[in-house]
C-alpha positions in Angstrom: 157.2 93.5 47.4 157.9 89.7 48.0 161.2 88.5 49.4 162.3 85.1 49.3 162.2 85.4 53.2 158.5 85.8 53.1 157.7 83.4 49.5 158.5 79.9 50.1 158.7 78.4 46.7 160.1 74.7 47.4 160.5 74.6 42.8 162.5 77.9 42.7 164.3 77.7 46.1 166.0 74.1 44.6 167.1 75.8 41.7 168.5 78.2 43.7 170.9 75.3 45.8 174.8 75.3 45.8 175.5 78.7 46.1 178.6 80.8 47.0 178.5 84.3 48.3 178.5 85.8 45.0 176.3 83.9 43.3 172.7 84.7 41.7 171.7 82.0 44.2 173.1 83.7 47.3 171.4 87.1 46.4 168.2 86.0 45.7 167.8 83.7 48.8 168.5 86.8 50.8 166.7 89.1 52.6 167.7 92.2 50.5 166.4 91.5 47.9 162.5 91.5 46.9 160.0 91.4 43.8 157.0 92.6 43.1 154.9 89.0 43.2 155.9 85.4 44.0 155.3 84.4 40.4 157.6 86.8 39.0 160.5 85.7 41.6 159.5 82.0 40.5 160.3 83.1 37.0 163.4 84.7 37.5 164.6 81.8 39.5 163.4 79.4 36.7 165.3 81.5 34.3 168.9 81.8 36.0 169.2 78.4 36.9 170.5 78.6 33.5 174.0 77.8 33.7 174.5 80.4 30.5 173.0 83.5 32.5 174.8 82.5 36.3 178.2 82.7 33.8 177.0 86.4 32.5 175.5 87.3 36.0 179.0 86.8 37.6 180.8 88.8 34.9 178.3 91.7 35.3 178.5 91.5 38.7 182.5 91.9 38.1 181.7 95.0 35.7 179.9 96.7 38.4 182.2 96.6 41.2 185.4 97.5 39.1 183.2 100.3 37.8 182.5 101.3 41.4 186.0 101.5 42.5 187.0 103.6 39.6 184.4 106.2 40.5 185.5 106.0 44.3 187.8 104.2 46.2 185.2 102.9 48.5 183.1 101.4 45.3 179.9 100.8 45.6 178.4 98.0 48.1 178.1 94.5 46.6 174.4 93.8 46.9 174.3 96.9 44.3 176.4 95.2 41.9 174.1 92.3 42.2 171.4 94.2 41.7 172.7 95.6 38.8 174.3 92.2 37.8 170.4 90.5 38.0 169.5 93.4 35.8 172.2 93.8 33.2 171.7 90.2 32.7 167.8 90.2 32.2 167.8 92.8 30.0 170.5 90.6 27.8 168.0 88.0 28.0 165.0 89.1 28.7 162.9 87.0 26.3 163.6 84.4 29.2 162.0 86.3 32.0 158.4 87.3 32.5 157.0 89.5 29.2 155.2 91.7 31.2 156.8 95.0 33.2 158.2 94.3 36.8 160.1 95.3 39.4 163.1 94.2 41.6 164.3 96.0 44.7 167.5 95.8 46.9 167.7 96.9 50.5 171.6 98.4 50.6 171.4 98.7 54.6 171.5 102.0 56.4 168.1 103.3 54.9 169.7 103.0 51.1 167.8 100.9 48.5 168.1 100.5 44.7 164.7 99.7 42.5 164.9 98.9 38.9 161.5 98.8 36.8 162.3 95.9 33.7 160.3 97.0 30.6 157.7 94.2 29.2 159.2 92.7 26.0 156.4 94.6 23.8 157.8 98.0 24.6 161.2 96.4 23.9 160.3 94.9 20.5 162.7 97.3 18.3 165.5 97.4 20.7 165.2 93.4 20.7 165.0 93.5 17.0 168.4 95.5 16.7 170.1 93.5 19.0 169.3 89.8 17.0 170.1 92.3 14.0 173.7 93.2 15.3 174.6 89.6 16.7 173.7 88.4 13.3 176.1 91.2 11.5 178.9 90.4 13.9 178.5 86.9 13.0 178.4 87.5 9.5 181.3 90.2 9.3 183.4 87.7 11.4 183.1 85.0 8.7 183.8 87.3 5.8 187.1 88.5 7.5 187.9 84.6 8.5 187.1 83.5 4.2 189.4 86.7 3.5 192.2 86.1 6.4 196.0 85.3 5.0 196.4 81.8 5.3 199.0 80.9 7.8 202.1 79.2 5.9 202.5 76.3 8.6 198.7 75.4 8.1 199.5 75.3 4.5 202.6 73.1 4.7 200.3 70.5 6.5 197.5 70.5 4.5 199.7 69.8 1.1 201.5 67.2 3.3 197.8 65.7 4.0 197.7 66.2 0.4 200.8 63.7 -0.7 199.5 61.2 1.8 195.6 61.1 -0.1 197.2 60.7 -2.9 199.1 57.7 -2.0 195.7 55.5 -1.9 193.9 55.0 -4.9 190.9 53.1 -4.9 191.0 52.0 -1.5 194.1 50.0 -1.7 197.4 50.2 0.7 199.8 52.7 0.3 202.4 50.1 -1.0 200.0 48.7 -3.2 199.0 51.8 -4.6 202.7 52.8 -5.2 203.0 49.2 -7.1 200.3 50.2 -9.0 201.6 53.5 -10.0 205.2 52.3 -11.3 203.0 49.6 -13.4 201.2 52.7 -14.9 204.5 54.4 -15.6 206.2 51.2 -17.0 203.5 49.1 -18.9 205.8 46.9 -20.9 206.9 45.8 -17.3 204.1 44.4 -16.8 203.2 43.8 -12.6 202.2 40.1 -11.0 201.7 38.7 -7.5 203.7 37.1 -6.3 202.4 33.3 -5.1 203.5 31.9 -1.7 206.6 30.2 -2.9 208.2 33.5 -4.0 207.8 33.2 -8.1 205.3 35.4 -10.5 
């Protein structure tokens, strides 16, 4: 196992800047926690510099510890729910980490550890395939139930208000104009002139 202690990686260890005790950042940097080769901890750090995955890391991470404390009131110790935050978010992208099988570990203090195994993305293939498959039916049932929604009666009210105002500009001209233009249509006996600078048609 390889530690970020014992791998100095100058590439991943600047992704890895600005963080806060929570963070992917923080976790990684640490002691605690260790991979099976220095290019596999180079990948994952490549990887969750990703703004996108730091967002679903922390929320994980959140997940996990309100999990623990409804199973105990002690919970469960917080470099666990990172370690399960790291690996609850690979697994939700893990086309972005290393295709082959690898492992993390996490030293919980006091003799306890936690190791995960990550399946390469071959044996994966069909669960992959049903996820894209269900992300792409949730997209598609959400548009069919926005084209079938009620429209909302205020949005309504606007857009035939919108409505009046297109309508008042025909051909490009002004509204005014286009209102002159409109009587003229009504009333074409009436006949319609400019008006010249002193006032008369």
């Amino acid at each position: 196992m390889v530690s970020v202690s014992s791998f100095n990686n100058t590439a991943a260890l600047t992704l890895l800047k600005g963080d806060t005790p929570n963070s992917v950042s923080s976790f990684m940097n640490s002691s605690v926690f260790k991979v099976q080769s220095g290019e596999i901890f180079t990948a994952i750090s490549t990887a969750m510099a990703s703004e996108e995955l730091q967002k679903d890391f922390k929320a994980f991470f959140k997940e996990a510890m309100d999990a623990g404390f409804r199973t105990s009131a002690e919970g469960i110790h917080p470099d666990n729910g990172r370690h399960i935050a790291l690996v609850h978010t690979i697994m939700e992208h893990r086309t972005k980490f290393p295709p082959e099988e690898f492992t993390i570990h996490t030293d919980l203090g006091d003799g306890a550890s936690i190791t995960t195994t990550i399946p390469s993305i071959v044996s994966m293939k069909g669960d992959l395939f049903a996820a894209d498959m269900a992300k792409k039916q949730a997209a598609y049932d959400e548009a069919v139930a926005l084209q079938n929604a009620e429209p909302d009666p205020e949005l309504v009210k606007i857009g035939a208000m919108a409505q009046v105002v297109k309508t008042l500009v025909v051909n490009g001209q002004e509204p005014d104009t286009a209102l002159l233009l409109n009587e003229a249509e009504r009333n074409p006996g009436r006949g319609y002139q400019e008006e010249d600078a002193t006032g008369t048609r």
